[in-house]
C-alpha positions as CSV (number, residue, x, y, z in Angstrom):
1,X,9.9,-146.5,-33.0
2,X,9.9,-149.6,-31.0
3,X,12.8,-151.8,-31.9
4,X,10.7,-154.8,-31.5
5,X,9.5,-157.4,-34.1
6,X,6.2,-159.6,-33.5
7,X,4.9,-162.1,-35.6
8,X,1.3,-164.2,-35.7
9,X,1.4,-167.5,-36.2
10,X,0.2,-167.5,-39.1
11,X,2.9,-166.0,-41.0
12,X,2.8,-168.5,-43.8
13,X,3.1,-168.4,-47.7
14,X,0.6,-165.8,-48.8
15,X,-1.1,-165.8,-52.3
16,X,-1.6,-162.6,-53.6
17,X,-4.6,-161.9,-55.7
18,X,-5.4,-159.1,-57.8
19,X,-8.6,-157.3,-58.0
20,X,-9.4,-156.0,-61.2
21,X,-13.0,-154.0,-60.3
22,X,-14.0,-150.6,-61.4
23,X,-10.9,-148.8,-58.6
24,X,-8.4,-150.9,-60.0
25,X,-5.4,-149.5,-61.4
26,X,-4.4,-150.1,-65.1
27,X,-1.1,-151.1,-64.0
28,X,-2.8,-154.2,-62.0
29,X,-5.4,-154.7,-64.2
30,X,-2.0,-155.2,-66.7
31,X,-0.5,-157.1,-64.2
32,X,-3.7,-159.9,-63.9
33,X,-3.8,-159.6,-68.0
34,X,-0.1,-160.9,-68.8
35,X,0.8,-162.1,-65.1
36,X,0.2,-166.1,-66.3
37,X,2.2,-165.6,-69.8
38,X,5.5,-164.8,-67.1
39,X,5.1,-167.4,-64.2
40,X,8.5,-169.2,-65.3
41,X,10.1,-165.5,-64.7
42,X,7.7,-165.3,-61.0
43,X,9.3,-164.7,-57.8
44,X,8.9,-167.7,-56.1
45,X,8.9,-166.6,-52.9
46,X,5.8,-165.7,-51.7
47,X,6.2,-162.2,-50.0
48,X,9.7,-160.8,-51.2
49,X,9.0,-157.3,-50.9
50,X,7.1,-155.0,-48.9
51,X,4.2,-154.9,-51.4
52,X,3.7,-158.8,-51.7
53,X,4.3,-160.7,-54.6
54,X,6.1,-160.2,-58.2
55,X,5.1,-159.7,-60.5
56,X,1.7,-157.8,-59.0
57,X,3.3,-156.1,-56.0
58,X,-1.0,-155.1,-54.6
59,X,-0.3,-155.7,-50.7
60,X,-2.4,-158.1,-50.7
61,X,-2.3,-161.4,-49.5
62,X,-5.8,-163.6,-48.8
63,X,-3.9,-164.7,-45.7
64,X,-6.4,-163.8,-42.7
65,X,-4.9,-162.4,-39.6
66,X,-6.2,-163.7,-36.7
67,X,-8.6,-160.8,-34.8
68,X,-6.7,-161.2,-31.4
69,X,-3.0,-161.1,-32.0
70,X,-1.3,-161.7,-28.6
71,X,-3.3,-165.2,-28.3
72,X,-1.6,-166.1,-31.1
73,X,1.8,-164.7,-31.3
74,X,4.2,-167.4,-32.1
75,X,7.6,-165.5,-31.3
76,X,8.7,-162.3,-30.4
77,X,12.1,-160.5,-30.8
78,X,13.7,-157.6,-28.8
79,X,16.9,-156.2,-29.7
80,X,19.6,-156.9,-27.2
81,X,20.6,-153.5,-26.5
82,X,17.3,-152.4,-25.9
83,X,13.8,-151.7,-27.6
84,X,15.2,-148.3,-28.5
85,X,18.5,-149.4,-30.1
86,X,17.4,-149.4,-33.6
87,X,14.9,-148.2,-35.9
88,X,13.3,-151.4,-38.0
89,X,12.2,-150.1,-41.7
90,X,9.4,-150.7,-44.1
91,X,7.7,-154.4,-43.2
92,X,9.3,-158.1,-43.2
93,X,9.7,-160.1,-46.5
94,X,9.4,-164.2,-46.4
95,X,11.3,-166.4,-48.6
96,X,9.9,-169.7,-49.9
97,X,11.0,-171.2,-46.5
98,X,9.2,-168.9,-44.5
99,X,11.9,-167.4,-43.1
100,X,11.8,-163.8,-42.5
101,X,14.1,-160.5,-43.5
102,X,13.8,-157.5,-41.4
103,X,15.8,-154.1,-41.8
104,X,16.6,-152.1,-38.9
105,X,19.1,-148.8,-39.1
106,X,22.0,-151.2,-37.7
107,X,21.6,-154.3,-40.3
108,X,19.4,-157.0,-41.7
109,X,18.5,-159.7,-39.9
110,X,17.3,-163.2,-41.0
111,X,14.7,-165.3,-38.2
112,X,13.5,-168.8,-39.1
113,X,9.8,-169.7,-38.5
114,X,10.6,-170.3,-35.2
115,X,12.2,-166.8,-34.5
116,X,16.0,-167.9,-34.1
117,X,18.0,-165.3,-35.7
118,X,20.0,-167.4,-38.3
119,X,22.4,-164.5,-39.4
120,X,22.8,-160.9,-39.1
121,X,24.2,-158.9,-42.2
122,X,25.9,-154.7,-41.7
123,X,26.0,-153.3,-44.9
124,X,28.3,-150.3,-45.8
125,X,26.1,-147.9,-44.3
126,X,22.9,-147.2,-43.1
127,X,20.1,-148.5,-44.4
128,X,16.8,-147.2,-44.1
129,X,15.0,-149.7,-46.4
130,X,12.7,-152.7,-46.4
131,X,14.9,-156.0,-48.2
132,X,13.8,-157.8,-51.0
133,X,14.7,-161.4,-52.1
134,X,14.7,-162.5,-55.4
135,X,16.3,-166.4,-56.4
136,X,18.8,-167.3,-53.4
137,X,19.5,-163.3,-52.9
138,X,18.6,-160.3,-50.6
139,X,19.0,-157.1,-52.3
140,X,18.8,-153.5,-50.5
141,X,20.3,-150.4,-50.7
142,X,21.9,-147.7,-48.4
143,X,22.3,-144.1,-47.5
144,X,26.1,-144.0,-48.5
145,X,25.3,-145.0,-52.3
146,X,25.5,-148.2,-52.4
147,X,23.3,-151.1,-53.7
148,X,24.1,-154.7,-52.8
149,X,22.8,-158.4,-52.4
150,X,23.3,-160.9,-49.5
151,X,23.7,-164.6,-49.9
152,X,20.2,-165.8,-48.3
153,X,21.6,-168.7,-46.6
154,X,24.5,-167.9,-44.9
155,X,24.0,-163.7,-44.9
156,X,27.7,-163.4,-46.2
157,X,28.0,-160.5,-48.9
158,X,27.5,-161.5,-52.9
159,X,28.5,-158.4,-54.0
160,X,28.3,-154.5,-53.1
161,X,28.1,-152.0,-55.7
162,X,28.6,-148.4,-55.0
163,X,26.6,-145.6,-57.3
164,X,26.8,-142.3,-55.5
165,X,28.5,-140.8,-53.1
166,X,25.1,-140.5,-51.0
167,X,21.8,-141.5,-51.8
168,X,18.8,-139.6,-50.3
169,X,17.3,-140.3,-47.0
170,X,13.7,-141.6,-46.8
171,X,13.6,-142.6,-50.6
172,X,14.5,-146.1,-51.0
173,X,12.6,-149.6,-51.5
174,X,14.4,-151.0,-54.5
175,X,12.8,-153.9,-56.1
176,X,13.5,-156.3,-58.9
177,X,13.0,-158.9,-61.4
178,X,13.5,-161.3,-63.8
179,X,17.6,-160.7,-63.0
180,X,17.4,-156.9,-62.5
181,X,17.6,-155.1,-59.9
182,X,16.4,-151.6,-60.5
183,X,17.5,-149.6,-57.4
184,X,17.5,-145.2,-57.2
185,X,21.0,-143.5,-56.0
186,X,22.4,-139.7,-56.3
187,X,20.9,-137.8,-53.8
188,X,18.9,-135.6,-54.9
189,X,16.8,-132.3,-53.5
190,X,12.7,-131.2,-54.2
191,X,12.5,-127.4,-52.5
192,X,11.4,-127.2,-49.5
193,X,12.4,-131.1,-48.7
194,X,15.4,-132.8,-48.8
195,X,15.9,-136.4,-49.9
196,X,15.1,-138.4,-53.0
197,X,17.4,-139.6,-55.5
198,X,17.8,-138.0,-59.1
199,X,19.2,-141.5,-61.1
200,X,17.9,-144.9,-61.4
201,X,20.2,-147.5,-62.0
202,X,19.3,-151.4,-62.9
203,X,21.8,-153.9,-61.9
204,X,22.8,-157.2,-62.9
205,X,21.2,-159.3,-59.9
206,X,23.4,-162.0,-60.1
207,X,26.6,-160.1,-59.8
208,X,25.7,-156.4,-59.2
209,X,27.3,-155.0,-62.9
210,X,25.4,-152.0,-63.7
211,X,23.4,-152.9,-67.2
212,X,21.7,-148.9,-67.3
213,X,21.4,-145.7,-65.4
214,X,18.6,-143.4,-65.8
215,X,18.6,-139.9,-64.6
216,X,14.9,-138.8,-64.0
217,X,13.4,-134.9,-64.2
218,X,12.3,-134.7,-60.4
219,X,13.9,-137.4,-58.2
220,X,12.0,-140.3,-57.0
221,X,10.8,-140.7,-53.6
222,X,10.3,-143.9,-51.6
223,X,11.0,-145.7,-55.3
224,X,8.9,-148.8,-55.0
225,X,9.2,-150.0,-59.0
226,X,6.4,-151.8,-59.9
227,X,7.1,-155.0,-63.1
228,X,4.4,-155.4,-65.3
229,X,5.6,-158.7,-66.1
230,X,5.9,-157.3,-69.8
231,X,10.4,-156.9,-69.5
232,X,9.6,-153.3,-68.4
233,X,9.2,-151.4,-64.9
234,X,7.5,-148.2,-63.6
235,X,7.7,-145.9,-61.2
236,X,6.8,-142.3,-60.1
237,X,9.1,-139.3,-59.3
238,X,8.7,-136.8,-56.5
239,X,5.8,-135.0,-58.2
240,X,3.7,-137.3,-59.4
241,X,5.5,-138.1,-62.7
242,X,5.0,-141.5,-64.1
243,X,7.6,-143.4,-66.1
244,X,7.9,-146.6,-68.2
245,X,11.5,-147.8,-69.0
246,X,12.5,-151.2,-70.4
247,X,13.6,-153.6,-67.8
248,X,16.8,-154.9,-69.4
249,X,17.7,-152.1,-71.1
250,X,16.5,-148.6,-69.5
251,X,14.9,-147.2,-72.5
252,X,12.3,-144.7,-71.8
253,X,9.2,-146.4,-73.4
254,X,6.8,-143.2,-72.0
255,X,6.7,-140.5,-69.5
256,X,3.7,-138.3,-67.8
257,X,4.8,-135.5,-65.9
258,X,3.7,-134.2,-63.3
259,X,0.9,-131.2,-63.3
């Protein structure tokens, strides 16, 4: 993959709406039901993970992208060693400032609208997922166990928290909300393929002390949780398998395996 970031001009704050015809999940149609009941609890940003907004998380923003690209690329960014150097992961995220949070295999990196690179930030090992940013923090996890959270202004650590001794390769994209962070650790192995991570942990946000742990049947894959907006979060394993846990506390509220 080309180590190379470009972004239109009109990266701005998107606002994600959520369609509730006949396709529509009942998760988002849950979502749109209760999302005005938790605004105060909102992320305020307005794309802090690689799914869009939270609570809703659709990947979909009524921001139009402009049909030709080059004539209206405001910056571009190389990496200095070469376009080769680094792998970037999963998509950018924009705080309420529209600065931007991109993941490559040798750190995260923070631009301002402009593109200057404000900080760079290596966590303890490689990371191979997108960030997230909830209040004045960016969250992520990495191959070597650990979760952790970045100070958003000046990219210096606010804590690192380690889980497992390994967490599985392509199966990360922790999320959180309302002052959890619910991140997947313990690698984890589905026959024939490797990867994928057999607990769930949710974390204080503010200062990375582990409230729960979860272990799941078949391990989760590319986690992704999804917030209701209801104090709960769900996700699906390996297989298929969906589960509903309570946000702040872990409690399995349901499960449907897999076939």
């Amino acid at each position: 993959m080309r180590s190379c970031l470009l972004l239109a001009a009109v990266a701005q704050a998107a606002h994600v709406e959520i369609d509730d015809a006949g396709i529509t999940s009942f998760l988002q149609m849950e979502m749109k039901q209760i999302g005005n009941d938790k605004k105060a609890s909102a992320n305020t940003h307005p794309w802090p993970h690689f799914r869009g907004a939270i609570p809703g998380q659709t990947g979909v923003s009524d921001i139009v992208a402009p049909s030709n690209l080059s004539a209206s690329l405001a910056w571009s960014w190389h990496h200095p060693e070469g376009q080769y150097h680094t792998i970037l992961a999963g998509g950018p995220v924009i705080d309420s400032e529209k600065n931007v949070y991109v993941t490559g295999a040798d750190g995260i990196r923070k631009f301002s609208p402009e593109g200057e690179e404000l900080w760079k930030y290596k966590p303890p090992g490689v990371s191979n997922n997108a960030p997230m940013l909830m209040d004045d923090k960016v969250y992520g996890s990495d191959k070597s166990g650990y979760a952790f959270a970045i100070d958003m202004a000046t990219g210096n650590t606010a804590w690192e928290q380690q889980l497992a001794s390994e967490n599985g390769g392509d199966s990360g994209y922790p999320a959180g909300f309302d002052g959890v962070f619910v991140v997947g650790a313990e690698a984890g192995q589905v026959q024939p393929h490797e990867g994928g991570n057999k607990k769930i942990w949710g974390l204080n946000a503010a200062s990375g002390e582990k409230l729960w742990d979860f272990e799941v049947a078949t391990p989760v894959w590319n986690f992704a949780p999804l917030f209701p907006g209801d104090d709960t979060v769900v996700f699906m394993d390996f297989g298929g398998g969906v589960y509903r846990l309570g946000l702040h506390n872990g409690t399995l509220l349901w499960h449907v395996p897999d076939a």
